[in-house]
TORNUVEX-405819 format. One record per atom (N, C-alpha, C, O): x negated, y negated, z. Coordinates in steps of 0.02 Angstrom, whole numbers, padded with zeros to 5 digits, always signed. Atoms other than C-alpha are relative to their C-alpha. Example, Ala and Ser with C-alpha at 12.3 -4.5 7.8 and 13.67 -1.06 7.14 Angstrom:
TORNUVEX-405819
-00045+00059+00000 -00615+00225+00390 -00045-00060+00000 -00097-00059+00033 +00042+00059-00003 -00684+00053+00357 +00039-00055+00037 +00014-00110+00045 
This chain:
TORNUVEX-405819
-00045+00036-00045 -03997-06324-00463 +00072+00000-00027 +00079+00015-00087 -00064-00001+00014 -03816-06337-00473 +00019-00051-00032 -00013-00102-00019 -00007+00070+00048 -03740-06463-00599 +00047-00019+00072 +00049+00012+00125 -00009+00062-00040 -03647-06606-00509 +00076+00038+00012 +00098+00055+00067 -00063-00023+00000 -03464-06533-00579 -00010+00064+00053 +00024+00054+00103 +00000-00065-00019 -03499-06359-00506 -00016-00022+00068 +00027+00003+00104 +00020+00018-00058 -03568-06428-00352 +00063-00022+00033 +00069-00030+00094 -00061+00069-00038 -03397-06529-00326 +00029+00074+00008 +00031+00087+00068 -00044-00044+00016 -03310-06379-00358 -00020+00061+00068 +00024+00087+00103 +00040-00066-00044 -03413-06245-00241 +00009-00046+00082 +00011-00012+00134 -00006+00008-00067 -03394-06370-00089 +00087-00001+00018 +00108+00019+00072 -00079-00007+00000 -03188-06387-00120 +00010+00056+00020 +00045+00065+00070 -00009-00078-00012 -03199-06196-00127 -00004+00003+00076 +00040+00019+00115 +00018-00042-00083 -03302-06175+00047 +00069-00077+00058 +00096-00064+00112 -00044+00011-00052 -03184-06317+00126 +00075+00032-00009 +00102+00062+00037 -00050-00068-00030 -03024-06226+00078 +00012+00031+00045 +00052+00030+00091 +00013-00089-00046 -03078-06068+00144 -00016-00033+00074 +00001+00003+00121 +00016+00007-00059 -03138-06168+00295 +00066-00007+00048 +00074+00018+00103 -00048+00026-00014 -02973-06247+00317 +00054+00061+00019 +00092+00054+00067 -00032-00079-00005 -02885-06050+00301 -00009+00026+00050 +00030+00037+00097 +00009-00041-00069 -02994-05962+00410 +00022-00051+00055 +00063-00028+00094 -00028+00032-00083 -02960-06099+00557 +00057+00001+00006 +00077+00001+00064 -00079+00014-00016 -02776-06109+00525 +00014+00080+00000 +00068+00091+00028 -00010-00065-00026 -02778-05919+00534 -00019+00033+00064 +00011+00081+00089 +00026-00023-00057 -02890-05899+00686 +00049-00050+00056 +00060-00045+00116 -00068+00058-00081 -02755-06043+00784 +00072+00014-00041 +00107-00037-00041 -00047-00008+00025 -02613-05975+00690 +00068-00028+00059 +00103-00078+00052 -00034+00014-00038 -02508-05959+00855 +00006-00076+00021 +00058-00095+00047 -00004+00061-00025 -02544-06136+00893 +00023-00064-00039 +00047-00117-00017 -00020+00070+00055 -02517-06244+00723 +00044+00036-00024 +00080-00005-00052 -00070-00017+00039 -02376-06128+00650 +00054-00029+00045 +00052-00026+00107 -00057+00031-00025 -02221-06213+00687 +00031+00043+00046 +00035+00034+00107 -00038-00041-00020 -02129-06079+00716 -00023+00086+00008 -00075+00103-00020 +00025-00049+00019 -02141-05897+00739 -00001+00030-00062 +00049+00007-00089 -00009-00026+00068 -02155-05811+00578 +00052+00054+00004 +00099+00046-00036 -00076-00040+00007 -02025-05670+00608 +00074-00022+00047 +00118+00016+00069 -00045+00007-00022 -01911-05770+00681 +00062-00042-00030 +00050-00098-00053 -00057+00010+00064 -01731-05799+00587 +00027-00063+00026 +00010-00087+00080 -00069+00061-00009 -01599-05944+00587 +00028+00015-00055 +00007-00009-00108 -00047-00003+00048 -01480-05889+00485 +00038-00063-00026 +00056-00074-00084 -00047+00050+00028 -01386-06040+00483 -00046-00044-00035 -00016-00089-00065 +00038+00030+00029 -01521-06116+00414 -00044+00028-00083 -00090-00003-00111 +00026-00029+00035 -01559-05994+00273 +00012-00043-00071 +00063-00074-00086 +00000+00050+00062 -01623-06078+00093 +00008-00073+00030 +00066-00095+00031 +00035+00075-00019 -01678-06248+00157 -00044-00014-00033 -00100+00011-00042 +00091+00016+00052 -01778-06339+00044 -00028-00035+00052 +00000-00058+00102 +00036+00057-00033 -01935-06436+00104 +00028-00056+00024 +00064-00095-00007 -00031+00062-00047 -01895-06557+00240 -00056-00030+00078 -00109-00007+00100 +00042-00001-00060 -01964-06628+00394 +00003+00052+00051 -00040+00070+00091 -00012-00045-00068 -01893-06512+00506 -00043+00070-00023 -00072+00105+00018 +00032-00057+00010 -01968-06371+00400 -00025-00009-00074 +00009-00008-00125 +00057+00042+00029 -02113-06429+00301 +00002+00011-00075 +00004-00032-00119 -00006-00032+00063 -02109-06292+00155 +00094+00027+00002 +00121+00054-00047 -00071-00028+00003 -01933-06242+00173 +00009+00057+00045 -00029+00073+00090 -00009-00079-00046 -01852-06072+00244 +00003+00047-00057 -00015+00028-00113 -00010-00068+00045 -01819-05900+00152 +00077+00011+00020 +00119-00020+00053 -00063-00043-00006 -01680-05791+00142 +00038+00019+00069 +00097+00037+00072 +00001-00015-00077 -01683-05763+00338 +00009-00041+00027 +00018-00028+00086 +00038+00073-00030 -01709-05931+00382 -00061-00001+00023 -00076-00052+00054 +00094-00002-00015 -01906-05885+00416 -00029-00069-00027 -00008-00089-00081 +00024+00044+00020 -02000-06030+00400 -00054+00011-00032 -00098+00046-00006 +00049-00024+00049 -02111-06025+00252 -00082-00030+00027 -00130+00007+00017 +00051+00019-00009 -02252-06125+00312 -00039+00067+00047 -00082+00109+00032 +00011-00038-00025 -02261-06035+00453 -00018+00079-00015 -00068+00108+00008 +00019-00084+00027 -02254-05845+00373 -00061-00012-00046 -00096+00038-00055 +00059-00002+00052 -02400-05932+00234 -00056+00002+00055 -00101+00043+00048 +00061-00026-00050 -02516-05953+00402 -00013+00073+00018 -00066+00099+00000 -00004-00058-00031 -02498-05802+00472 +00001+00068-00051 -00017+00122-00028 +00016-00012+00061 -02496-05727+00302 -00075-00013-00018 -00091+00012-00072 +00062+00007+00030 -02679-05779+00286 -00049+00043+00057 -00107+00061+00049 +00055-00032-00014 -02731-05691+00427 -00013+00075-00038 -00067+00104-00043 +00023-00052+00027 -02695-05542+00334 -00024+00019-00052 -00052+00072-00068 +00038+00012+00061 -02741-05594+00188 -00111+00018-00013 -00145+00038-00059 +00049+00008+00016 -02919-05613+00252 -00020+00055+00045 -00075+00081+00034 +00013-00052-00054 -02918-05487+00396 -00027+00067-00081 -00082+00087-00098 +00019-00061+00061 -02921-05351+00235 -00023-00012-00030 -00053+00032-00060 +00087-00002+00032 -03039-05438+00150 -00070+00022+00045 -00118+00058+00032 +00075-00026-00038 -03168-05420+00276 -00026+00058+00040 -00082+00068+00064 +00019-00072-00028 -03148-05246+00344 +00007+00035-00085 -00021+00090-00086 +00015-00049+00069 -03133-05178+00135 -00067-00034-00011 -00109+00010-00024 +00067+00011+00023 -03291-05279+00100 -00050+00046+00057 -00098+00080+00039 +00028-00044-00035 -03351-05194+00246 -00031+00079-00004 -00085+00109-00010 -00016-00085+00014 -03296-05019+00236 -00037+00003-00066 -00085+00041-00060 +00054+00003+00056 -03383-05048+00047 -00048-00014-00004 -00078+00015-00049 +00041-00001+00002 -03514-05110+00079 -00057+00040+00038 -00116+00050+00028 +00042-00058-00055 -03572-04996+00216 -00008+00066-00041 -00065+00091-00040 -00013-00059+00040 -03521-04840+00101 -00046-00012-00070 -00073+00038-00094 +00018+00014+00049 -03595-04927-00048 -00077+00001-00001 -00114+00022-00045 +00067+00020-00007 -03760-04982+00034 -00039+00085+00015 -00097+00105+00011 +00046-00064-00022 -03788-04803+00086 +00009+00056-00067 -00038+00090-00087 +00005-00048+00060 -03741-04698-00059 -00064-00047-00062 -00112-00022-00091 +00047+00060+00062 -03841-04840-00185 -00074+00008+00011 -00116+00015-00034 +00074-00009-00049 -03998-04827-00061 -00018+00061-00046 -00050+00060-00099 +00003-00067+00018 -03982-04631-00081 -00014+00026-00070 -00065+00055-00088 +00004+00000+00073 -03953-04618-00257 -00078-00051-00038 -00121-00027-00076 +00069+00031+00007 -04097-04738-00289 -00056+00013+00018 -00103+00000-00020 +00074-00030-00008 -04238-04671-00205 +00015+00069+00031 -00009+00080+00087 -00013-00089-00018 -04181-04474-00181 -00016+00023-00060 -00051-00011-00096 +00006-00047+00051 -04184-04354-00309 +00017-00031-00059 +00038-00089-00065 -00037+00031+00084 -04146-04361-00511 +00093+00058+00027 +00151+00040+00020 -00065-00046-00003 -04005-04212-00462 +00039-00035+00046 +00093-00059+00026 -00061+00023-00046 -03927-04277-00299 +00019-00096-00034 +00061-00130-00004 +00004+00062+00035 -03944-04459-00418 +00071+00001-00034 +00111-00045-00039 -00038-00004+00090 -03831-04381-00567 +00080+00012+00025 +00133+00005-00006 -00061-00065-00033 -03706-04280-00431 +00041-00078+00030 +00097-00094+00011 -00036+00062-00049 -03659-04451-00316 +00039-00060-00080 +00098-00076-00089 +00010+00027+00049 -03682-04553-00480 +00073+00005-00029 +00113-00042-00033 -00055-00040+00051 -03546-04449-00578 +00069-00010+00057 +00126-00027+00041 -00070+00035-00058 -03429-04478-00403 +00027-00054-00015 +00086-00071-00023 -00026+00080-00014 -03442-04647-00410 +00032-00024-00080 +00066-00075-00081 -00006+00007+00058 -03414-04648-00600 +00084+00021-00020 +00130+00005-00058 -00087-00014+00029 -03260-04568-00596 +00053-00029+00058 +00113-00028+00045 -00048+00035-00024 -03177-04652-00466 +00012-00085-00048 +00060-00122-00058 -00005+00087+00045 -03223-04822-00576 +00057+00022-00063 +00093-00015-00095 -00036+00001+00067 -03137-04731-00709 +00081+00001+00001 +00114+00009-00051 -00068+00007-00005 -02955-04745-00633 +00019-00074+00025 -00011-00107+00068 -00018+00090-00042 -02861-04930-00604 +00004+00006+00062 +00024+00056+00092 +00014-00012-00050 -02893-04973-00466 +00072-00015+00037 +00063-00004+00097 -00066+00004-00028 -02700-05009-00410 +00017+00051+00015 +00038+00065+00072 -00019-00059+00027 -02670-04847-00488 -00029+00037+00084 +00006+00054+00131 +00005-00036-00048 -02767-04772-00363 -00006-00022+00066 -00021+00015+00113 -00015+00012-00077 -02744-04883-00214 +00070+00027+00004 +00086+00047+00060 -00084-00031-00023 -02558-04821-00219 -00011+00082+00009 +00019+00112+00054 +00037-00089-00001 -02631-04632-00233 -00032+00013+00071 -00028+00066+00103 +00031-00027-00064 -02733-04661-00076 +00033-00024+00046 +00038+00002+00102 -00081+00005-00080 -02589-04754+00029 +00034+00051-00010 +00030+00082+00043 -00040-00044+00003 -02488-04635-00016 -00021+00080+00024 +00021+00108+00060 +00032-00035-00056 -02592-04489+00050 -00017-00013+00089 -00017+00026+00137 +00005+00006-00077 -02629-04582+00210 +00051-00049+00022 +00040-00068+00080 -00077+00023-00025 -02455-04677+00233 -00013-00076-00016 -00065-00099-00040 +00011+00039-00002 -02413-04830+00238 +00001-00065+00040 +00030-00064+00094 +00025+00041-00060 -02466-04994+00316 -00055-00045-00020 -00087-00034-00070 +00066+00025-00010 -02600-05124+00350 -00080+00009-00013 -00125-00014-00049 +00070-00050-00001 -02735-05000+00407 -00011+00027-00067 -00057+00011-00105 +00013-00043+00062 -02709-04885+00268 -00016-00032-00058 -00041-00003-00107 +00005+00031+00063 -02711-05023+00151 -00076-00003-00011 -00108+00015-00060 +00096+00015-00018 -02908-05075+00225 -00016+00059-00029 -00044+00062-00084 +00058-00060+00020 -02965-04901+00214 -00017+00024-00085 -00069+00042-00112 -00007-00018+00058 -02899-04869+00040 -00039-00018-00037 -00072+00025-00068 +00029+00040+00020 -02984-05030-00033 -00071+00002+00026 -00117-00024-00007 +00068+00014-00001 -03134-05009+00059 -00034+00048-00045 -00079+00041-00086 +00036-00059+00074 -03157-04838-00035 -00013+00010-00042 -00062+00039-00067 +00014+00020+00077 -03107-04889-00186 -00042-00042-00027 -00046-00043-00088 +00063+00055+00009 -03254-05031-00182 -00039+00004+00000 -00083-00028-00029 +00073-00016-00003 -03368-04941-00125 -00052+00017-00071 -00111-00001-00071 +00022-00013+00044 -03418-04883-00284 -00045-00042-00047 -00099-00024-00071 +00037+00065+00032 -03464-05059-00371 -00047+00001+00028 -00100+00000-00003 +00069+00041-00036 -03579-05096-00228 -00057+00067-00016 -00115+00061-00035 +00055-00063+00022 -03659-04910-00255 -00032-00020-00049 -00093-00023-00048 +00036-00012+00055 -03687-04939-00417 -00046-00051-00011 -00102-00039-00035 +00049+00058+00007 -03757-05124-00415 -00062+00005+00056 -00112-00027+00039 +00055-00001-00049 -03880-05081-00242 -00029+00061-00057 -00087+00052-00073 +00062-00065+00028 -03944-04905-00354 -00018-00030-00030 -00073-00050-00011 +00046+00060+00056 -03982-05029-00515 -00083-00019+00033 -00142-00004+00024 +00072+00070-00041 -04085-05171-00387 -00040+00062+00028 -00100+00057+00018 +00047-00020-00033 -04150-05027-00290 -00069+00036-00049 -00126+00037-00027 +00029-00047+00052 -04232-04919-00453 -00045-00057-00038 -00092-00042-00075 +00039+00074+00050 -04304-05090-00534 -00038-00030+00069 -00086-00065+00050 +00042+00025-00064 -04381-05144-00351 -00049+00040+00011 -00108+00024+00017 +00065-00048-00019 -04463-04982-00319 -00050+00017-00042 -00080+00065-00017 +00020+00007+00051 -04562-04990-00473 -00045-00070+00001 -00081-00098-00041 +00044+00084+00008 -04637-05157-00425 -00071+00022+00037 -00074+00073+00071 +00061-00023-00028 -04819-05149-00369 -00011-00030+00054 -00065-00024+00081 +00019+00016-00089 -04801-05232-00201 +00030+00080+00051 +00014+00102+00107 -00030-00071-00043 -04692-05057-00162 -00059+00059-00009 -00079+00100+00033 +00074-00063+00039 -04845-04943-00271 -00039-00033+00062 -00056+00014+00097 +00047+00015-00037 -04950-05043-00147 +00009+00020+00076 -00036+00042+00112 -00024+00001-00080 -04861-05033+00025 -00005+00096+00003 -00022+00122+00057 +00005-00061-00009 -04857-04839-00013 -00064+00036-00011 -00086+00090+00007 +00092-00047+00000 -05033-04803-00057 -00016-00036+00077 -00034+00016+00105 +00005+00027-00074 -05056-04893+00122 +00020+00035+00056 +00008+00024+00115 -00036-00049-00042 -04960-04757+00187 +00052-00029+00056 +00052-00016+00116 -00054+00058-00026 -04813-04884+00234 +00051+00058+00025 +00034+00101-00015 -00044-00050-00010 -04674-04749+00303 +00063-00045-00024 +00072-00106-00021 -00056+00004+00087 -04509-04735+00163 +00052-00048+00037 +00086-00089+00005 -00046+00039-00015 -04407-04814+00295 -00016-00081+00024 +00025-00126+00017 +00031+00069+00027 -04513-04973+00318 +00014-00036-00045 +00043-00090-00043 -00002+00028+00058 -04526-04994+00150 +00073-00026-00029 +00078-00077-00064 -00062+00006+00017 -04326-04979+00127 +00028-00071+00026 +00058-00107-00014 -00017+00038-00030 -04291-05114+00262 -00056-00065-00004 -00035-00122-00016 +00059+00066+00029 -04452-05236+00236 +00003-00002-00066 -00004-00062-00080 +00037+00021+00084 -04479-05232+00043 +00075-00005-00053 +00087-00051-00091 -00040+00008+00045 -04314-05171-00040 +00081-00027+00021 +00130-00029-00016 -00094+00016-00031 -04144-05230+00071 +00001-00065+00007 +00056-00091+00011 +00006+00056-00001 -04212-05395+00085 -00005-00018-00076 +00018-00074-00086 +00007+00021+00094 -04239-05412-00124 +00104+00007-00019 +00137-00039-00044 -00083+00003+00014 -04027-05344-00136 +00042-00051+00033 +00099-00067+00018 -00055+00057-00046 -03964-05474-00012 +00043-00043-00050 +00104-00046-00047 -00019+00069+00037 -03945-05625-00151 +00088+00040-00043 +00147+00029-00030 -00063-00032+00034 -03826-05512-00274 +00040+00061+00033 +00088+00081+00000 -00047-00015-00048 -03750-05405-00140 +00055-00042+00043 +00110-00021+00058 -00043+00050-00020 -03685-05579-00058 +00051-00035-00083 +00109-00055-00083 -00031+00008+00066 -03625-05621-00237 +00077+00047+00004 +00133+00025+00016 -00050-00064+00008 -03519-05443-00255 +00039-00015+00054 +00100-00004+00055 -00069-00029-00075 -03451-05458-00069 +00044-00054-00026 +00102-00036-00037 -00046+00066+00041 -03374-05634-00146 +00049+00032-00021 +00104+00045+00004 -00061-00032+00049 -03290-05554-00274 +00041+00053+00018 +00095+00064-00009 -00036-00061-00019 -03240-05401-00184 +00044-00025+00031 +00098+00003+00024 -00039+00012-00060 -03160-05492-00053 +00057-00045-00063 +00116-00032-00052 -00057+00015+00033 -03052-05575-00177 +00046+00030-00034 +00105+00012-00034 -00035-00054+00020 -02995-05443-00265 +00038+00038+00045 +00096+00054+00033 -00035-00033-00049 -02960-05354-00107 +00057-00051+00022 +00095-00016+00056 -00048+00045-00010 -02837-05496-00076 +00061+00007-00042 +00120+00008-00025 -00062+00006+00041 -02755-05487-00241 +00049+00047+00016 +00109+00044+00029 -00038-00095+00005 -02720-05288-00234 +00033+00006+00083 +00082+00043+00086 -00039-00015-00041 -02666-05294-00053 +00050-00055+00001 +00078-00051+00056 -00046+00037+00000 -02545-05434-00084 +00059+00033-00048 +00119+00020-00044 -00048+00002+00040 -02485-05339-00240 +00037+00073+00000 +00082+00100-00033 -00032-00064-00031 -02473-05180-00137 +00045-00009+00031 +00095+00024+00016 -00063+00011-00047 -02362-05250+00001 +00057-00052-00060 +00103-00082-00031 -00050+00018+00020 -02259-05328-00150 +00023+00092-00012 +00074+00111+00015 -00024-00072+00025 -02237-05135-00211 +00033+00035+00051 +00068+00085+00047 -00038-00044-00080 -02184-05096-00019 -00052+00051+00019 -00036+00090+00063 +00063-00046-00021 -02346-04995+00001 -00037-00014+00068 -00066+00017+00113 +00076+00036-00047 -02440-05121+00095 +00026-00023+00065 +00045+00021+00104 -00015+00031-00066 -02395-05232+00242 +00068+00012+00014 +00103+00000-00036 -00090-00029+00005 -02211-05175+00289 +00026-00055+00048 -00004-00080+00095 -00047+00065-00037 -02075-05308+00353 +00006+00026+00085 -00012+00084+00096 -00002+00085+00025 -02048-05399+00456 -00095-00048-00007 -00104-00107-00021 +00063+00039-00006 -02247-05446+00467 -00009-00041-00064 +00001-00029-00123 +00005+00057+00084 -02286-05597+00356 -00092+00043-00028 -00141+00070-00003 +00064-00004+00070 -02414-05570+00193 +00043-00047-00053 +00101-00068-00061 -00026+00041+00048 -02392-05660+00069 +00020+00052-00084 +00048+00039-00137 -00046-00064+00045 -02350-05501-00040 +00068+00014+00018 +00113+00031-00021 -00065-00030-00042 -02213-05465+00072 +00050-00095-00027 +00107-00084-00046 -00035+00070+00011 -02139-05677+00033 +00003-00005-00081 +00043-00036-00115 +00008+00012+00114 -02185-05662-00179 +00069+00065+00007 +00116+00058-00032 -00045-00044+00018 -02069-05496-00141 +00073-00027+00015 +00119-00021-00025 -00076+00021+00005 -01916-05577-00062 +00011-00051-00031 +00067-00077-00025 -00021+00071+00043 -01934-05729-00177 +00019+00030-00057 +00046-00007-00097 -00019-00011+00083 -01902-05637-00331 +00052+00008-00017 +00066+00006-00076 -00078+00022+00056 -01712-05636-00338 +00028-00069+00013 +00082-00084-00011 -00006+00099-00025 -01704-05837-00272 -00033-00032-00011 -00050-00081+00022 +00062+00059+00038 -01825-05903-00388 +00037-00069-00037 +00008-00119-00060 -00033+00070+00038 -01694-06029-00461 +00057-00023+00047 +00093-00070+00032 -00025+00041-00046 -01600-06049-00295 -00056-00016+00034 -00075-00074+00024 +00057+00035-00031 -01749-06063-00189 -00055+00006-00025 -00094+00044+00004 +00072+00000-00002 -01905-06096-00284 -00053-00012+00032 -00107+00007+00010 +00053+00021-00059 -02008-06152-00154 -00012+00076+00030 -00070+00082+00050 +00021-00065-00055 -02003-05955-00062 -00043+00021-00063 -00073+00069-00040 +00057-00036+00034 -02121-05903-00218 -00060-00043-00008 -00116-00016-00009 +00058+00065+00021 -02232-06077-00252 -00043-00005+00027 -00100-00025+00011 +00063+00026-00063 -02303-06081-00087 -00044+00059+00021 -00104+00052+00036 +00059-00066-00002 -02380-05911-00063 -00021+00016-00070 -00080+00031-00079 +00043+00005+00055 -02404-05903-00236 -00071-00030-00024 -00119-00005-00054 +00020+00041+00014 -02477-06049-00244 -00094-00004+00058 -00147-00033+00047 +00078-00019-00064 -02621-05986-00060 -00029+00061-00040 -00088+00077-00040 +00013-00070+00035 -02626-05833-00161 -00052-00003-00050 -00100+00034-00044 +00033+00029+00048 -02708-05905-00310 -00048-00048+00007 -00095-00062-00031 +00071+00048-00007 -02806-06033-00230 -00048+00020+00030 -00104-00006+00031 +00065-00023-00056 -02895-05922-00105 -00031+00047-00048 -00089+00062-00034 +00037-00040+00044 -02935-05803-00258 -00041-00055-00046 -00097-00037-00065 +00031+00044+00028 -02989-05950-00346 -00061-00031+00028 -00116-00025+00001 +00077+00022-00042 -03115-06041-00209 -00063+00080+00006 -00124+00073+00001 +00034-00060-00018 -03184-05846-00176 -00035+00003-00088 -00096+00001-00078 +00019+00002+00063 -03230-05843-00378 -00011-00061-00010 -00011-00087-00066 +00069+00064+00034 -03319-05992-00379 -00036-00018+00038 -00076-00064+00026 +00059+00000-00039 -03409-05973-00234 -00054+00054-00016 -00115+00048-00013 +00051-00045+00037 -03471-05810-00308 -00035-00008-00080 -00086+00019-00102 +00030+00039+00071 -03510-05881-00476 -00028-00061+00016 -00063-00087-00027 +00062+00046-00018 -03592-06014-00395 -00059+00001+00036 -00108-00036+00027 +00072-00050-00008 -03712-05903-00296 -00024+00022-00035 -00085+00020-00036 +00047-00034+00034 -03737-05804-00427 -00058-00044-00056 -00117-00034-00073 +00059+00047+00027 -03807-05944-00526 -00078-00040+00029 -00129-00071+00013 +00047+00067-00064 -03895-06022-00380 -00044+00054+00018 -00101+00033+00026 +00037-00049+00007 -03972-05861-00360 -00042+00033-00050 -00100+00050-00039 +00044-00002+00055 -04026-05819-00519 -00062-00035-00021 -00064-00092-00043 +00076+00030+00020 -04211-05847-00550 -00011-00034-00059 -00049-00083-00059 -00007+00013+00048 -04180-05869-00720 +00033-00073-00030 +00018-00118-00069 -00044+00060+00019 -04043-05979-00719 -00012-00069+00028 +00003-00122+00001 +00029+00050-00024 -04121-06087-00589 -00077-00016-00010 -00108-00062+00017 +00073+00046+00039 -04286-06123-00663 +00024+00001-00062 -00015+00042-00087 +00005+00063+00062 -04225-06202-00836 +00061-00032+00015 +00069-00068-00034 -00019+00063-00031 -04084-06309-00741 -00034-00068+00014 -00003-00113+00042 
């Protein structure tokens, strides 16, 4: 079971995130203002009533660009966990119950994409397919895929080896049965773990792509695109870096301790001597 601290901690996390996704799915309706829309005469405004977090350099209202900023924040988490996990679940499958050769050949793919940073080569694959939003998703889902390969081949090679699978196949169970009844239902627990973590990561790197100008391109709010125009008005306007900094870090933060709190809560191990 979950200790008491961790427990406090894992429901803070899921209301956060609850509180995100809704203020991203009614963005148009609770953002003040539009997000690309200027007042110059109003540019560098600290926090006030009239404008909650302050303005930017534009007069953009910061609150406003941090909502609207989260949808994209989370929009590219959930099509790269996607795009990875779909790519991941099927090469991992493959590699796990196919051959020892087509095992060593996919294997050695996925091995050497792990072996470049992964920034490194999200800027390598925007930069082949341009840049943008989209391109950012596709990049990240590719580059992810690989983790999930390698953690579904592991679970799948240690599952099929169990004698309820030796059993279901002397029964003459057909391979795709067995894949979808016996072994996709055993990966669920630490596949929901990984998508956790993926999806946070995919947050960081596309926030720290559209700071590099790779990723989300102006005027659309991210909160990469607000850490980028805060960085020469960090000691006239500190507030344009604090506050997306500040969603930036907490939504990577609730996402890593909801997955470290599955994974414990999942663990057989760890939950029988709790």
């Amino acid at each position: 079971m979950f200790r008491k601290s961790q427990k406090i901690l894992f429901l803070l996390a899921v209301l956060y995130l609850f509180v995100l996704v809704a203020a991203a799915i009614t963005a148009p309706l609770v953002a003040p203002y539009k997000p690309t829309e200027q007042y110059l005469t109003k540019r560098f405004h600290a926090p006030s009533v009239e404008n909650v977090l302050g303005t930017d350099n534009y007069g953009r209202d910061i609150l406003s660009r941090i909502i609207f900023g989260a949808r994209s924040a989370l929009i590219v988490g959930i099509v790269t966990v996607s795009i990875a996990l779909a790519l991941g679940s099927t090469i991992g499958l493959i590699t796990g119950l196919g051959s020892r050769t087509l095992d060593n050949a996919l294997m050695l793919l996925m091995d050497s994409l792990l072996s470049f940073p992964t920034i490194l080569l999200a800027i390598t694959v925007v930069s082949f397919l341009g840049y943008g939003l989209v391109q950012v998703m596709l990049a990240l889902g590719i580059i992810s895929s690989p983790v999930f390969a390698r953690l579904i081949r592991a679970e799948t090679l240690s599952i099929k080896s169990e004698g309820y699978i030796e059993a279901a196949r002397a029964l003459g169970t057909p391979p795709l049965k067995i894949v979808f009844k016996h072994i996709v239902p055993n990966l669920l627990g630490k596949v929901v773990v990984q998508c956790s973590l993926t999806f946070a990561q995919a947050v960081v790197i596309e926030s720290s792509l559209s700071y590099l100008g790779v990723g989300t391109q102006p005027p659309a709010a991210s909160w990469g695109l607000m850490l980028k125009d805060a960085r020469n008005y960090l000691l006239q306007a500190p507030w344009m870096a604090i506050y997306p900094g500040l969603c930036l870090a907490l939504t990577v933060l609730a996402f890593n301790i909801i997955g470290d709190s599955l994974a414990e809560r999942l663990n057989p191990r760890l939950t029988g001597s709790s």
